[in-house]
C-alpha positions in Angstrom: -3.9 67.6 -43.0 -0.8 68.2 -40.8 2.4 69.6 -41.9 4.3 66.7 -43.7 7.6 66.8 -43.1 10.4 66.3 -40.1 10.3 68.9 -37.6 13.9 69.2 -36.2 12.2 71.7 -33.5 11.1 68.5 -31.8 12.5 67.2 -28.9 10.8 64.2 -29.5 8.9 63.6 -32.7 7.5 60.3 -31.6 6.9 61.6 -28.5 3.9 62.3 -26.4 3.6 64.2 -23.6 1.9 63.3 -20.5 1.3 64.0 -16.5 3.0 62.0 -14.3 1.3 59.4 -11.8 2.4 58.5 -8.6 2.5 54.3 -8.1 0.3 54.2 -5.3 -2.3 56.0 -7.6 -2.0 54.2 -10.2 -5.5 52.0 -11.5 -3.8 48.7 -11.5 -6.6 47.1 -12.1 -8.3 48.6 -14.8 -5.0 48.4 -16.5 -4.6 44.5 -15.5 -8.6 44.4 -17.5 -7.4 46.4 -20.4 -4.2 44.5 -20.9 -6.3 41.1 -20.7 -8.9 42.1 -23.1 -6.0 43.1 -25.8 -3.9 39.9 -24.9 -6.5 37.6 -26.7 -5.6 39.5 -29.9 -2.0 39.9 -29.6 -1.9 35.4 -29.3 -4.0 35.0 -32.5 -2.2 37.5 -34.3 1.1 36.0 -33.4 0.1 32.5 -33.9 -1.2 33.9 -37.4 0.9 33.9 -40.7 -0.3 37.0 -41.8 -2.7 40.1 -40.3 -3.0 43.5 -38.8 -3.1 44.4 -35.6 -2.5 48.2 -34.6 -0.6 49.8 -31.7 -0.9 53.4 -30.3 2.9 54.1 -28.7 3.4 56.3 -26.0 6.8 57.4 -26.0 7.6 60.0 -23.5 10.5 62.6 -24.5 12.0 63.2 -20.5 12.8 58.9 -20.6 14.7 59.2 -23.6 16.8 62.1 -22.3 17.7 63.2 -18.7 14.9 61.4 -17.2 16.2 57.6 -17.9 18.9 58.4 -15.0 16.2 59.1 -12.6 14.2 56.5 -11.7 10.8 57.9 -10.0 10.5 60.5 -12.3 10.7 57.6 -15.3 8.2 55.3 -13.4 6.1 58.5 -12.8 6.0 59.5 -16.6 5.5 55.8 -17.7 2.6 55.3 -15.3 1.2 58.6 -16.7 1.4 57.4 -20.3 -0.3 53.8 -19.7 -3.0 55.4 -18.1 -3.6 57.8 -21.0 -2.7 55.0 -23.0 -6.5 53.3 -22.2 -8.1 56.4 -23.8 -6.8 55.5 -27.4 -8.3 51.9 -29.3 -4.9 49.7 -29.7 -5.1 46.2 -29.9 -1.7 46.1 -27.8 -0.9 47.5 -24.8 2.0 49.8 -23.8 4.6 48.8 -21.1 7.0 49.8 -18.5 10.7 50.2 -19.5 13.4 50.1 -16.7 16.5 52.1 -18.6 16.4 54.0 -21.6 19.6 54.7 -23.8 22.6 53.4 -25.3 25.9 51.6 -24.6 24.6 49.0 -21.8 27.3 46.5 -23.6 30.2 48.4 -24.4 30.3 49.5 -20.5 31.9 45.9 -20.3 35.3 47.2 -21.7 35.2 50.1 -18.9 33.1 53.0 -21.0 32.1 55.6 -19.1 29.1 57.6 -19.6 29.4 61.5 -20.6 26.4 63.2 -19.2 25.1 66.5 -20.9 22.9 68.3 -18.8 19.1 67.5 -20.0 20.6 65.5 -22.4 20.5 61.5 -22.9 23.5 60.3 -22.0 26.7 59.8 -24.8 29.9 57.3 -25.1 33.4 58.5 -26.2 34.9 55.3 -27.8 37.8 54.3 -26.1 40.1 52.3 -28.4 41.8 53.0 -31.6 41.5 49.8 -33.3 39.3 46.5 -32.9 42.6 45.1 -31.4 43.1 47.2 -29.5 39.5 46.5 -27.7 40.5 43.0 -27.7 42.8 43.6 -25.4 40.7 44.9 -22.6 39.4 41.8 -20.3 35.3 42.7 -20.1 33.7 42.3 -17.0 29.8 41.2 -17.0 27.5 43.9 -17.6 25.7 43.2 -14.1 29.2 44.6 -12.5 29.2 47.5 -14.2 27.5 50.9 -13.2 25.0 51.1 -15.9 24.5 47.6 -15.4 23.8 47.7 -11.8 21.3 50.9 -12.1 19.6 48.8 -15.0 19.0 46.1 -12.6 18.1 48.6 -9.5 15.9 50.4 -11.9 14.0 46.8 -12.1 13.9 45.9 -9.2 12.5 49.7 -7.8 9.9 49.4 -11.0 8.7 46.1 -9.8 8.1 47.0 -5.7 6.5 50.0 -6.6 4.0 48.4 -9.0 4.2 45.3 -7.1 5.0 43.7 -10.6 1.2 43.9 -12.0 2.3 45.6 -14.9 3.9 44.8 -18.0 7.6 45.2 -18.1 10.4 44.8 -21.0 13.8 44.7 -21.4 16.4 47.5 -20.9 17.1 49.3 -24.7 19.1 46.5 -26.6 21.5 47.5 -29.0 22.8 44.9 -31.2 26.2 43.6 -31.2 27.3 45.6 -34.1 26.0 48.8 -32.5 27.4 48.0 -29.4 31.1 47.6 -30.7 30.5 50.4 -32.5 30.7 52.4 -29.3 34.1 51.2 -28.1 35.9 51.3 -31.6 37.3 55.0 -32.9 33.9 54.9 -36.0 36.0 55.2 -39.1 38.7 52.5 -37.6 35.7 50.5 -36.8 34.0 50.2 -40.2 38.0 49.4 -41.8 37.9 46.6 -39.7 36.1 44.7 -41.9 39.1 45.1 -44.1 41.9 45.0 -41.9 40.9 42.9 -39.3 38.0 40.9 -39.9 39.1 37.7 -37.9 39.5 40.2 -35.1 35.8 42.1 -36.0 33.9 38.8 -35.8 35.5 37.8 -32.4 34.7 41.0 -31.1 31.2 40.8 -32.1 30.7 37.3 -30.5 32.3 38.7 -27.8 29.7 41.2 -27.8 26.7 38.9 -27.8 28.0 36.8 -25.0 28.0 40.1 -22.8 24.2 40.8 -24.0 23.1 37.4 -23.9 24.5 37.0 -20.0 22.8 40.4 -19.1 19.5 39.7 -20.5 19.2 35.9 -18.5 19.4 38.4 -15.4 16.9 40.8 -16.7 14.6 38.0 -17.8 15.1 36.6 -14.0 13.6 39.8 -12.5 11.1 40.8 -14.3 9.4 37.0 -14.9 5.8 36.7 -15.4 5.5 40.6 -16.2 8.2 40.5 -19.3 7.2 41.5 -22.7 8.8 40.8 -25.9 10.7 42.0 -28.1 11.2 45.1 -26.0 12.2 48.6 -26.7 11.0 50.5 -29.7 8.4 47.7 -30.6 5.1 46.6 -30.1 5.3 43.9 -27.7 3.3 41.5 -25.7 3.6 39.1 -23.4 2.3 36.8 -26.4 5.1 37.4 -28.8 8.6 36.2 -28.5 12.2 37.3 -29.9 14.6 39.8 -28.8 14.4 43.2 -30.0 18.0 44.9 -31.3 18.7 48.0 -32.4 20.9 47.5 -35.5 21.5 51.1 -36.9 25.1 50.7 -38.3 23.0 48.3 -40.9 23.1 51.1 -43.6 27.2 52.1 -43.4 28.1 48.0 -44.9 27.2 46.0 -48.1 25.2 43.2 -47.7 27.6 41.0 -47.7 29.8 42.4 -45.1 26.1 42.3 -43.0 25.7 39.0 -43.8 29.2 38.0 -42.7 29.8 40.0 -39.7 26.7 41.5 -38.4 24.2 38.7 -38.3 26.3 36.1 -36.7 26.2 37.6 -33.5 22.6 39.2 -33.6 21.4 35.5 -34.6 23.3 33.8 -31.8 21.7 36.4 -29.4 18.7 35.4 -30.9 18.6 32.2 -30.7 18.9 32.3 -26.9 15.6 33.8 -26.6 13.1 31.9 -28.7 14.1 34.8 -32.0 15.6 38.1 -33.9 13.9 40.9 -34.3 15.5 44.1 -35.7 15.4 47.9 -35.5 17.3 50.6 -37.5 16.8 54.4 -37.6 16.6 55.6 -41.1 16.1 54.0 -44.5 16.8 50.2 -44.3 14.7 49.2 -47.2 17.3 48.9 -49.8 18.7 45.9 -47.4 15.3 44.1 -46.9 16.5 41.2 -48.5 19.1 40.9 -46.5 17.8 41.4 -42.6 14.6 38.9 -44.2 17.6 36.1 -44.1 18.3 36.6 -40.4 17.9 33.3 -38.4 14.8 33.0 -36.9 13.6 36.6 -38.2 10.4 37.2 -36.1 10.0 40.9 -36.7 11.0 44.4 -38.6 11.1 47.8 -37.3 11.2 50.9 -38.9 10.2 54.8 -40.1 7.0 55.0 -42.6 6.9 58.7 -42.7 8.8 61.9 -42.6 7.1 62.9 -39.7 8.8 60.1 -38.4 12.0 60.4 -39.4 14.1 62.9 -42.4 14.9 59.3 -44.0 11.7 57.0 -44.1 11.8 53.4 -45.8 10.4 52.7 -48.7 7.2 50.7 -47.7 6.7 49.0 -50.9 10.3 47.5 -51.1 9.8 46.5 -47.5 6.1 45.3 -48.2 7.6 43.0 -51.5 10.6 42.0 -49.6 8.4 40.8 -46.1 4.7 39.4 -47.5 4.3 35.7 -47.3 6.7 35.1 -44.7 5.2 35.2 -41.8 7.3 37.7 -40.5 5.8 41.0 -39.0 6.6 45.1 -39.8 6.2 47.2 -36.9 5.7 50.1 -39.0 6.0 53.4 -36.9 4.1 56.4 -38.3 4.1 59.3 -37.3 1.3 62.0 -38.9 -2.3 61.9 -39.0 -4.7 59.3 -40.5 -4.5 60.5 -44.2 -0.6 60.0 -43.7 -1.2 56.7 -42.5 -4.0 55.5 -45.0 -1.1 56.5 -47.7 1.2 54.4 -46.2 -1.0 51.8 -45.2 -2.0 51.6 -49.1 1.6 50.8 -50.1 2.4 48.4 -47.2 -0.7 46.0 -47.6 -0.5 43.2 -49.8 -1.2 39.6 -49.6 0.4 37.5 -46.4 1.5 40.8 -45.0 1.5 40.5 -41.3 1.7 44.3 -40.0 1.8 46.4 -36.9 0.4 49.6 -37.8 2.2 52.1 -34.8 0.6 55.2 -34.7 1.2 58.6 -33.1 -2.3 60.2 -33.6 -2.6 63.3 -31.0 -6.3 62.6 -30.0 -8.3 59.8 -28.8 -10.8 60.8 -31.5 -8.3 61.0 -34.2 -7.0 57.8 -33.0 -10.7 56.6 -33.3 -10.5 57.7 -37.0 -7.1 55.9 -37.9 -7.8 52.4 -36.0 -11.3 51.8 -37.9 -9.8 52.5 -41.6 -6.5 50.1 -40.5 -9.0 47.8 -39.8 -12.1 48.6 -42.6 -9.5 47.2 -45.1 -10.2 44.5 -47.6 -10.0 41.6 -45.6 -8.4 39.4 -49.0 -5.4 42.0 -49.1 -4.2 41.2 -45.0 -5.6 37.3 -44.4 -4.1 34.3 -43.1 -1.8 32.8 -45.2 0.4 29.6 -45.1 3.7 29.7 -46.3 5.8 26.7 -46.7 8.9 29.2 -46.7 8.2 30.7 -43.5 10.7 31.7 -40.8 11.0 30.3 -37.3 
């Protein structure tokens, strides 16, 4: 049994590392079979009301650090980590990602990225106050720098691959996140005090920006997009937008409710759902993000391998089962950490994406046939009158 605990030593403790693969040799074709086969599975478990379906991510460290700024050297990497990918039984398939990191919206208000060397890259927030941000006349996101290497990053994915492989979105933050970027942090969080009038037009703000940016992603990537995007399982079979939302934890759920979801909803509904992501422990909000509009999935940590601060899978399993709504549940550790989670997630109507880590093909092996050996009666098809979406 492996060690269980975070290891700060990590660059990358999701991560996996993998040789790099040059497009032109690249096995389009087996890949195009492999996908296929899995795609069958990924539309009848998102047309279902409740199941399990289980995904093996490759996350490479270098893309989430220095090597989203470089674009053959992320294409490289991703190529290398589908095809290793193949070796490991999923029942859905990793994708390409264009641009990894943070503050794609707030570059509207004239951000600037700070670049450490072989570091991801970090924002300085600009303003003072909410009003203060108010003040400064975005531009679309397409104009900006990041923006227009997002969209170059695309388009340089899609003629190398000659768009045969599945592609998502850039990393979406949410509104709230994104604001949080431009806004001085503890200013930001007063806001909802002493300027909430001004927070909630910012935020709307915010999701006009995203929503804009993500029609012109959408429009490049066409037939090969996957959903929700970044961080999650996704498929060309499921729908919603994927959002990072990891300023959740730092309001009540009331100011969540009132100033948060608005936004994240409204980018939502533009593409066919929500679907949510935080860092950390989220669980004691469950009921909350479960009253999202149009809630199609939940991310988040299910061990400490996976990060210092996991949720608590029951409270998310009791808050979730029956509605239709799935958990991408990333755990990180080796299939006795995952049966132990596993046995507190699982309940009736729970429909579950079980995202594992596991270092070996064979260990791999081990953890996909218990996900699926379980009692049938504990993960089946339900139908729930009360169900989102």
């Amino acid at each position: 049994m492996g060690k269980r605990s975070f290891n700060y030593k990590l660059a990358d403790a999701q991560g996996t590392a993998v040789q790099p693969i040059a497009p032109e040799r690249f096995d389009y074709a087996a890949y195009r079979d492999y996908e296929a086969e899995l795609l069958e599975r990924n539309r009848a478990f998102w047309r279902s009301d409740a199941g399990v379906a289980v995904y093996r991510r490759f996350r490479v460290p270098e893309c989430f650090s220095y090597g989203c700024r470089d674009m053959k050297l992320s294409l490289e990497l991703q190529l290398g980590a589908l095809a290793r990918s193949m070796e490991y039984p999923a029942d859905i398939a990793n994708f390409l990602e264009p641009w990894y990191g943070i503050g794609t919206i707030a570059s509207a208000f004239g951000v600037d990225y700070h670049w450490t060397p072989g570091q991801a890259p970090g924002m300085i927030a600009p303003f003072k106050t909410v009003a203060e941000a108010l003040q400064r006349q975005p531009v679309p996101i397409a104009q900006t720098p990041i923006g227009r290497h997002t969209l170059e990053m695309i388009e340089y994915f899609l003629d190398k691959t000659g768009g045969r492989l599945p592609m998502s979105l850039t990393d979406t933050q949410s509104p709230m996140n994104a604001a949080s970027f431009l806004v001085e942090i503890n200013n930001f969080f007063m806001s909802v005090y002493d300027d909430p009038e001004g927070l909630s037009r910012l935020l709307s703000i915010m999701a006009d920006l995203l929503i804009e940016f993500t029609k012109k992603q959408r429009e490049l990537i066409g037939d090969a997009l996957v959903w929700p995007g970044h961080g999650f399982a996704s498929s060309r079979e499921f729908s919603g937008i994927g959002m990072s939302d990891d300023c959740v934890v730092m309001f009540s759920d009331e100011q969540y409710l009132t100033f948060a979801a608005p936004a994240m909803v409204k980018v939502g509904e533009a593409f066919d759902g929500t679907v949510f992501h935080s860092c950390g422990n989220w669980s004691a909000k469950a009921e909350a993000i479960r009253s999202l509009g149009k809630l199609r999935m939940v991310d988040g940590a299910f061990s400490c391998q996976t990060d210092p601060d996991p949720n608590d899978a029951e409270a998310v399993a009791q808050a979730f089962a029956g509605t239709g709504i799935a958990v991408n549940a990333r755990i990180v550790g080796d299939p006795a950490t995952i049966e132990e989670q596993l046995a507190k997630l699982a309940r009736p109507g729970m429909k579950l994406i079980v995202v594992t880590y596991c270092e070996t093909p064979e260990e791999q092996a081990a953890a996909y046939a218990r996900v699926h050996e379980m009692n049938p009666t504990v993960l089946s098809s339900c139908t729930n009158p009360n169900r989102q979406g």
